[in-house]
Every structure is written in structure tokens, then in C-alpha cells.
TIDRENDREN-694196 format. One line per field, with one value per residue (C-alpha): x, z, y; residue number from 1. Coordinates in steps of 0.25 Angstrom, whole numbers. Each point is the difference from the previous one (the first is absolute). Layout:
<atoms>
u (X|...)
w (Z|...)
v (Y|...)
pos (NUM|...)
</atoms>
This chain:
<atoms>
u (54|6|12|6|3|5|-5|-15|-4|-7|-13|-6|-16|-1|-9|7|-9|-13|12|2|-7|-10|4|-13|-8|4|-3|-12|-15|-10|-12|12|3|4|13|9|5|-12|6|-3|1|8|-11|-4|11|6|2|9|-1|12|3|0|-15|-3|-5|-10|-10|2|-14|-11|-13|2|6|-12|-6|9|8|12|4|-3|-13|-1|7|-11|-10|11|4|-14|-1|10|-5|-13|6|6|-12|-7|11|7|-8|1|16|2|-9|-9|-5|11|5|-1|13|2|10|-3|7|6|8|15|8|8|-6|-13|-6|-10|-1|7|1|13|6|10|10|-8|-1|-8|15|-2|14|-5|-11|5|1|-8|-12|-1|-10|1|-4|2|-9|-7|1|6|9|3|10|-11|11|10|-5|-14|1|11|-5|-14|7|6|-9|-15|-6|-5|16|-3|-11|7|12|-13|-8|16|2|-13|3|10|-11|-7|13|1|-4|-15|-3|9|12|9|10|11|-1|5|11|1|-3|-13|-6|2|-4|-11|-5|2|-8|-11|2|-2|-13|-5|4|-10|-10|2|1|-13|-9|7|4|-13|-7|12|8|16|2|10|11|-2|4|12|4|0|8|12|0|-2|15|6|-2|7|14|12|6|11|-9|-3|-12|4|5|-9|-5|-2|-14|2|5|-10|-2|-4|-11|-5|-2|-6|-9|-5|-4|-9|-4|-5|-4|-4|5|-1|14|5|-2|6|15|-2|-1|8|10|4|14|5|8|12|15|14|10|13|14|1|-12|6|12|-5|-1|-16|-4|-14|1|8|6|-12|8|3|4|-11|-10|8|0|-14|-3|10|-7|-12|3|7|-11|-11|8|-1|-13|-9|-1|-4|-12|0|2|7|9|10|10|-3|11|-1|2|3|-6|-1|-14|-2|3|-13|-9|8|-6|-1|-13|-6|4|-6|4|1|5|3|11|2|-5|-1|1|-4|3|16|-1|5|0|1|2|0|12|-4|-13|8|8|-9|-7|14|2|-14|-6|12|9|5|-10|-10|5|2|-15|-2|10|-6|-14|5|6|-12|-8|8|-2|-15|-1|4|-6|-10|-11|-7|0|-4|-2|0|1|14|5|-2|6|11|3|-1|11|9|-4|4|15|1|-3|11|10|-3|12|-8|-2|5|-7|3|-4|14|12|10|14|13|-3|-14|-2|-12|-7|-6|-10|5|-6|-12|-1|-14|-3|4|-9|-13|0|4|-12|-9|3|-1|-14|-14|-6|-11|-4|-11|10|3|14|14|-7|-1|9|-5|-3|16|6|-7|1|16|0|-7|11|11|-5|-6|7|-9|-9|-4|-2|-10)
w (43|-9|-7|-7|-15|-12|-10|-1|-6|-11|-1|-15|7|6|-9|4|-9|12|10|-8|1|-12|-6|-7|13|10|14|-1|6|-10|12|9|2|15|6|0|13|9|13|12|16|4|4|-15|-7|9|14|11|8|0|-8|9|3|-13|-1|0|10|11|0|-13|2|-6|15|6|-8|0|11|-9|-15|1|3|-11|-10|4|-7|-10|-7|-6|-2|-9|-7|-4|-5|-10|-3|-2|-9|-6|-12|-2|-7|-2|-7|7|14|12|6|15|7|0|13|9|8|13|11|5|11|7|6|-10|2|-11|-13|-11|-15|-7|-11|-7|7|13|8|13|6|9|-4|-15|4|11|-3|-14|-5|-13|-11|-7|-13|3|11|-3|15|7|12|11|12|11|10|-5|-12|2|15|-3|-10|7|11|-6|-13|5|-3|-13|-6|4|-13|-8|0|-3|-11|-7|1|-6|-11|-3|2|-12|-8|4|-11|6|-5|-8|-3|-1|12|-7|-13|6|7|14|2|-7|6|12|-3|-6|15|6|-10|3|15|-1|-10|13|11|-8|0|15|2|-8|5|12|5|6|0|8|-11|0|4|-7|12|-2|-15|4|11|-12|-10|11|4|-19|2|9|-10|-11|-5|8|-8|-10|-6|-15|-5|-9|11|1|11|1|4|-4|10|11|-10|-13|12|4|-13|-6|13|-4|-14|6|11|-9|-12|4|-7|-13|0|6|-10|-10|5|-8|-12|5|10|11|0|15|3|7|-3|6|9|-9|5|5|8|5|3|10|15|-3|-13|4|5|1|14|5|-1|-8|-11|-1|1|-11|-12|4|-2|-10|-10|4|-3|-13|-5|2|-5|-13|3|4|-12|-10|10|-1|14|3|12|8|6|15|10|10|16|9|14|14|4|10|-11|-6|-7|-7|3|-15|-3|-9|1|-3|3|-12|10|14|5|-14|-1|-12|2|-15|4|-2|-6|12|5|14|4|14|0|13|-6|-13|10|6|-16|-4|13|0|-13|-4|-10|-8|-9|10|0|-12|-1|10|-7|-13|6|4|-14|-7|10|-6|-14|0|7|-14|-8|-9|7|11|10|15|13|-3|-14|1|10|-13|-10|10|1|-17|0|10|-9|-12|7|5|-15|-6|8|-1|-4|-12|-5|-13|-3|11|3|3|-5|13|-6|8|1|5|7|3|13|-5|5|6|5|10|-2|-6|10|13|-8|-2|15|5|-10|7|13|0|-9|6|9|-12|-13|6|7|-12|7|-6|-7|4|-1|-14|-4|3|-4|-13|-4|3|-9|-11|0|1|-12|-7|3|-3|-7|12|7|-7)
v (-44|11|-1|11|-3|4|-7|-8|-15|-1|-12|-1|-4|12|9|14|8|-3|8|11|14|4|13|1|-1|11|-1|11|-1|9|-2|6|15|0|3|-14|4|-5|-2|-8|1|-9|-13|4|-9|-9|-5|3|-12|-8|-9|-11|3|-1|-17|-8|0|-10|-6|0|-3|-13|-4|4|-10|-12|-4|-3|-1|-14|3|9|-7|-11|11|4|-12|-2|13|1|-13|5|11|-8|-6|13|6|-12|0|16|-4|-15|-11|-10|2|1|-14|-2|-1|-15|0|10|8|-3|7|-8|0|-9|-10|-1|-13|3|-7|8|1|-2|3|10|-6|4|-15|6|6|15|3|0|12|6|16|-1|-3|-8|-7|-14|-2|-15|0|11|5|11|0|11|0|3|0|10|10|1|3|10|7|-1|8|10|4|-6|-12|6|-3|-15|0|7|-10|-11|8|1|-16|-1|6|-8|-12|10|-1|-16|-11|-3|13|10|-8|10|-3|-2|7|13|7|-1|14|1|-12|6|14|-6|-6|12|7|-12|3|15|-3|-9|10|13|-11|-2|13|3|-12|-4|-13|-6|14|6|11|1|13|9|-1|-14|0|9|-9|-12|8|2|-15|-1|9|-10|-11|7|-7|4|12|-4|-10|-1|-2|-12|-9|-12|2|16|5|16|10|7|13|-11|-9|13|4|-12|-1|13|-5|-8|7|13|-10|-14|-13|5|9|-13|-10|12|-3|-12|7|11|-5|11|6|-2|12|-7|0|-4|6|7|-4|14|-1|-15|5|11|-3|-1|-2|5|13|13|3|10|13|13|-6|-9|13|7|-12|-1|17|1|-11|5|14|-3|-8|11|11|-8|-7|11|12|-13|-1|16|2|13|-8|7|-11|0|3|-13|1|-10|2|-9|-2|11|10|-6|7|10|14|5|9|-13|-14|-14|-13|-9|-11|-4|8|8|17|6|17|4|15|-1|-13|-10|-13|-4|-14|-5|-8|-8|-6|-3|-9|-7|-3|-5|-10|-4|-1|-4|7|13|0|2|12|4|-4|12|10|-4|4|13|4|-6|12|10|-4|-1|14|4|-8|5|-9|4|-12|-1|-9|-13|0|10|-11|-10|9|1|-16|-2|11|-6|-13|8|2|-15|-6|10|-6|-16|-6|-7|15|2|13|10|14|2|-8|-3|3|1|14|-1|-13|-4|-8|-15|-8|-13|-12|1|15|-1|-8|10|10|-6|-5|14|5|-11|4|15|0|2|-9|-5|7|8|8|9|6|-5|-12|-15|-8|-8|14|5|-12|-1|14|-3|-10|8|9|-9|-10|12|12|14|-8|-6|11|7)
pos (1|2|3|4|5|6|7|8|9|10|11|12|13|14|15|16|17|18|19|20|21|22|23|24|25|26|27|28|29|30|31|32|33|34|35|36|37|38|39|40|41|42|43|44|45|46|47|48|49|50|51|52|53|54|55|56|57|58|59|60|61|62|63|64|65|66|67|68|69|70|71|72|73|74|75|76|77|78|79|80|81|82|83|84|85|86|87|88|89|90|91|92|93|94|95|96|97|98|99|100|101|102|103|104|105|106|107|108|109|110|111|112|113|114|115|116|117|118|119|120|121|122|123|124|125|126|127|128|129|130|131|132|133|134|135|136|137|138|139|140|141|142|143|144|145|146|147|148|149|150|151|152|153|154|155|156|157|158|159|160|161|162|163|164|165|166|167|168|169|170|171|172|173|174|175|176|177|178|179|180|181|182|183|184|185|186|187|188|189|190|191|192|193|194|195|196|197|198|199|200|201|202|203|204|205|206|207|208|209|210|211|212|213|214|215|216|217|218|219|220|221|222|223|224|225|226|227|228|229|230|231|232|233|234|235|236|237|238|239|240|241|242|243|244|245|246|247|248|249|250|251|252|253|254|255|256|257|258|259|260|261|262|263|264|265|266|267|268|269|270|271|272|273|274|275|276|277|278|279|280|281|282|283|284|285|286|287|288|289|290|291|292|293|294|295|296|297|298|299|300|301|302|303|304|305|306|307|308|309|310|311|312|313|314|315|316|317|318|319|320|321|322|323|324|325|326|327|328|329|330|331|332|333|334|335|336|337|338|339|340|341|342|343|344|345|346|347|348|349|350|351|352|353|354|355|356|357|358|359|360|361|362|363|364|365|366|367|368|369|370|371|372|373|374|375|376|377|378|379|380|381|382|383|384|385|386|387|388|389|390|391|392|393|394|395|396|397|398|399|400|401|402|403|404|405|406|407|408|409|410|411|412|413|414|415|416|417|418|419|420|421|422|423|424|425|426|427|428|429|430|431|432|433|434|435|436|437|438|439|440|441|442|443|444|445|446|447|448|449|450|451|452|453|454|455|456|457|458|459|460|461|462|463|464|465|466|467|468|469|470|471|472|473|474|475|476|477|478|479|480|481|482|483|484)
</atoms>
């Protein structure tokens, strides 16, 4: 989804002093004395399975409990109710309101008695493939014969409550309780839900659903069917009816995974930024406006940026960096055969003897078709420079925690080339173009970094996926900053 540019945009509510580095505060450790160039066998900092290994588990032990997700949203739904009555009062006035509709499951042919109400009149047609909340009725609807199975199938049954505990923040948000359904944009009412959902899934997670815990494979599983839900990229965060892309509902679901309801009812008084922007007329006028062909020339805009933002990037961090030469292999020439290597990613090799990058072009593929996108792989490119940055960074980083250093920077690269960027580290000029972001590219990033992070946070190898996509995040809102 690159697109090769020469000039940027400029947008005045970006603060671009938080994305710039501090001269004042270089990247040193005065408890740290070792050699920055702490290497790791090759399990040490990645994985080689392929990618298409890499999802969720196929069963949870939430199946071995309930039959279905019907079953388990029997449990969940009340659940998530007294939740709300438990932590209600922690940020609103009053005590919580009962949900005066209910919630009911639809589907063709439903004979039961429904509510109506924001133009809802008891029709499947007006449900089908969504999930909603009235504020008329007070209720919430779900298609229960096409989403809910679906997405039930192919993320878990867990996703099925997530898409519940983000309707009922909304039912927060409606007039028998905070009242503030329509005095935002779009977009922060519903990062807001998220936010309430991912507040409800840590509590789940931390005190179970009827004594039985959300595992940490089931909370990745919920974050990939959250992706799916993000607006089609393109969209703009100030159409009526825009819910934020996947990268702004993960993010905001990690407020409130990591913080509770109270970093949720702060985008009222600080509303969230979505990071989402339109296609160019160049990027329209291509054959597809998402992506670069996979080819050559994709993997030399990707290196070129890359390369040309470090060589200006790294000595303001003091990092003594040598540019690395970049390889491009088949799969059976994988690993490379240098003296040391790690693997800052699935299918990249970084040899610090020589300086080299050596990427397996056929695992690169399969992350373009499948995930899908060209910025999936920059993602992995970006991991592999970032490798060769923090070996000479005046910080001494390893295992898991080097794997996080080496999302923030990657993160760092991404923010500098948002189109909305009007402070970067490198201008693009006719001379010395530079790759930008277009839409969905955050999005193909985080759910790469989702699927390619540990199993659950106790497993202390690459990162969990929270941890990956949040220390991205720090990077790309934050730039060095957020990387310390």
C-alpha cells in the first residue's frame, strides 16, 4: 500500500513535537556497560514457522466448557452486565442503569417478540451481518445467523463477546446512562466501545466468565476478528458513520485492556485522533491502489526509504550504524551461513559481522498474499533494519525486550512516513523521494505483529502480541521518545 512521493500533507492537530527526537536525551543506559551487540540463536528472537502456522488456536479451553458461543454468551452477557455494575460508578455519576431492552440474537425466521426502534421494526434484513445498540429501545441486536456464526468459526467464540461488551458500551454512552451518544464524532464514540470492550475482556481474562479465565490465545483470536471490523481502507475518520481503522480499535482496545474504564472515559475530554487518511489520485490511478506489484522494485523503495531514513535517524540516537547490504534468498537457502546471525523476524537474518540482511523472499510472499499487503512487509524489512540499529545503540537490550525495541523503531520509521507528517526526518524532494504510508498500511502491520508474537505474555521470546503492537504504536505516535 506504499506509494512513492514526493511531497507530504500537512494536518495542524497533530502535535509533531511528541514525534521528534530529544537532543537533550541521548539514547544511553548509566546502569549499562555491556557490549550492545548481544546476539541470539536463532529460536532466540523469532520464529521460523510459517507464517500460515502462525493463528489462533483452533480450540480454547472455553470449548471444553460450553458447547457453542451461544452457550457462552448465555454466561457472557451477564457477565459483562455486572461488570458495569461493579465499575459504573469508578467515572460517571449515579449508580449504573440496567439495560432496559435486552439483548437478543435474530435470524430469519425469528418468531420471537422483539424490540423496536431506531428504525429497527423486528426485519432480519435490518441485522443481518452486524451487531447493533438502540438507544430508543435500549436493547441490542446481533445477526445469529450470519456474523456471529462466522466469525465464531474462524476467530473463537470468544470474538462473539467482544462484538457484545463494544455494543454495550454504546448502551454506556446511551441516554439511560452517560448521555453522550451523540455529542461526539463518530469515531470516538466508537473507539470509546472498544476501549469499554477491551476494559471487560482484561476483566474476563482476570476473573473469568463463571470461574473459567479467557486465555491469552483467546484474547489474540478477539483482537483479529476486532481487525476485521475496522473500516474498509480509504475511509475518513469524519464520515458519519466511520468507526476508526483496525490500527485506531486495536489501539483504543488496549487502553482499556492495560488501563480499565478510566483511560475510556478520558476521550471525552481528550478525543483520540484516528490515524486514517484517503487514497491520492496517483494511488487511484494505479491498477491497485492498495499495493505495490510484489517485485524488485517494491523491495528497493522499501530498503531505499529505510536506509535513507536511518543513515539520518540513527547518530541523533548516537548509534554508530553501518547501512546493511540486503540479500534476497528463496527459502532453501535459508538460514544464511554467516558466523552470527539473529532473527529479528520470520524469514529475515540479520549477519552483524559484514553488516547484512538476508531476507527469505518466499516467506515474504506468502505474508504479502496472506496477510494481505506491502506493508506487511515492510513491517518485516523495518524489523530487520531496526536489528541493525539497536546493535549499536548505546543500550544494551536483549531477548524479549530487544524484540520490543525493535517494534518502537520500526514504529519510529512508519510515523515518519504518515502522509499527515509535517515534521519529517527526511523531506522527500524530487531528488530523494520518499515511500508513504497509504490506507490500510497500519492496519497490515499490527495484524502481522499480532500473528507473529508469542503465544501469551508469559512466554518472554518476541513479545505478545499486546506487547508488539503496543510498543509499535509507542513508536510510531512517539517516535524515540516512545522508545526509551
Amino acid at each position: 500500500m506504499l506509494v512513492a512521493c514526493s511531497t507530504t500533507l500537512g494536518i495542524e492537530n497533530v502535535d509533531s513535537s511528541d514525534r521528534t527526537l530529544d537532543e537533550n536525551e541521548p539514547w544511553s543506559d548509566s546502569d549499562t556497560t555491556g557490549d550492545s551487540t548481544d546476539t541470539q540463536s536463532d529460536g532466540g528472537s523469532g520464529t521460523d514457522e510459517p507464517i500460515e502456522e502462525i493463528v489462533p488456536a483452533e480450540s480454547s479451553e472455553l470449548d471444553e466448557v460450553w458447547p457453542d458461543y451461544r452457550a457462552f454468551l448465555a454466561d457472557a452477557i451477564p457477565d459483562i452486565e455486572q461488570f458495569w455494575r461493579d465499575n459504573y460508578s469508578l467515572v460517571y455519576r449515579g449508580d449504573y442503569t440496567e439495560l432496559g431492552g435486552g439483548v437478543h440474537a435474530h435470524f430469519p425466521d425469528n418468531t420471537a417478540d422483539l424490540p423496536v426502534g431506531c428504525a429497527f421494526v423486528g426485519d432480519y434484513s435490518d441485522v443481518e451481518e452486524n451487531a447493533f445498540y438502540c438507544d430508543e429501545g435500549d436493547f441490542i441486536v446481533y445477526d445469529d445467523a450470519v456474523l456471529f456464526p462466522e466469525f465464531a468459526d474462524e476467530f473463537g467464540m470468544s470474538v462473539t463477546a467482544l462484538v457484545i461488551a463494544h455494543e454495550w458500551g454504546h448502551a454506556i454512552q446511551g441516554p439511560n446512562r452517560n448521555d453522550i451518544l451523540y455529542s461526539y464524532a463518530s469515531t470516538t464514540i466508537e473507539l470509546q466501545a472498544d476501549c469499554f470492550a477491551g476494559a471487560w475482556v482484561a476483566d474476563a481474562q482476570r476473573n473469568g466468565v463463571k470461574g473459567v479465565r479467557l486465555s491469552d490465545r483467546d484474547v489474540t483470536s478477539a483482537l483479529l476478528g476486532l481487525i476485521q471490523l475496522g473500516d474498509v481502507p480509504g475511509g475518513l475518520p469524519d464520515d458519519p458513520a466511520a468507526h476508526g481503522s483496525a490500527f485506531d480499535r486495536v489501539s483504543a482496545f488496549q487502553d482499556g485492556y492495560l488501563g480499565g474504564v478510566v483511560p475510556c472515559a478520558g476521550y471525552e475530554e481528550s478525543e483520540p485522533l484516528p490515524l486514517q487518511f484517503g487514497f491520492t489520485l496517483e494511488e487511484l490511478q494505479r491498477p491497485n491502489p492498495s499495493d505495490f506489484p510484489f517485485d524488485q522494485e517494491m523491495f528497493d523503495l522499501l530498503t531505499g526509504d529505510l536506509a535513507l531514513y536511518w543513515n539520518v535517524v540513527a547518530p541523533l540516537l548516537d548509534a554508530d550504524w553501518i547501512e546493511p547490504t540486503v540479500t534476497l534468498v528463496a527459502e532453501a537457502e535459508t538460514p544464511p551461513t554467516c558466523a552470527e546471525r539473529i532473527r529479528p523476524a520470520p524469514g529475515v537474518w540479520f549477519c552483524p559481522r559484514g553488516s547484512r540482511l538476508v531476507v527469505d523472499v518466499d516467506l515474504a510472499k506468502r505474508v504479502y498474499d496472506e496477510i494481505p499487503g506491502d506493508f506487511a512487509v515492510a513491517y518485516l524489512l523495518a524489523l530487520g533494519y531496526a536489528e541493525s540499529v539497536r546493535q549499536t545503540l548505546p543500550i544494551a537490550t536483549d531477548g524479549e525486550q530487544a524484540a520490543l525495541l525493535n517494534d518502537c523503531l520500526a514504529g519510529m520509521w512508519t510515523g515518519d512516513i504518515l502522509p499527515f507528517n509535517t515534521d519529517p526526518a527526511v523531506e522527500s524532494t524530487e531528488e530523494t523521494p520518499r515511500v508513504g504510508l497509504s490506507p490500510g498500511d497500519l492496519d497490515e502491520a499490527i495484524r502481522l505483529a499480532i500473528l507473529i508474537g508469542d503465544e501469551s505474555f508469559d512466554t518472554d521470546v518476541v513479545g505478545s502480541p499486546f506487547e508488539k503492537v503496543d510498543a509499535f504504536r509507542q513508536g510510531v505516535f512517539f517516535g524515540a521518545a516512545g522508545c526509551r
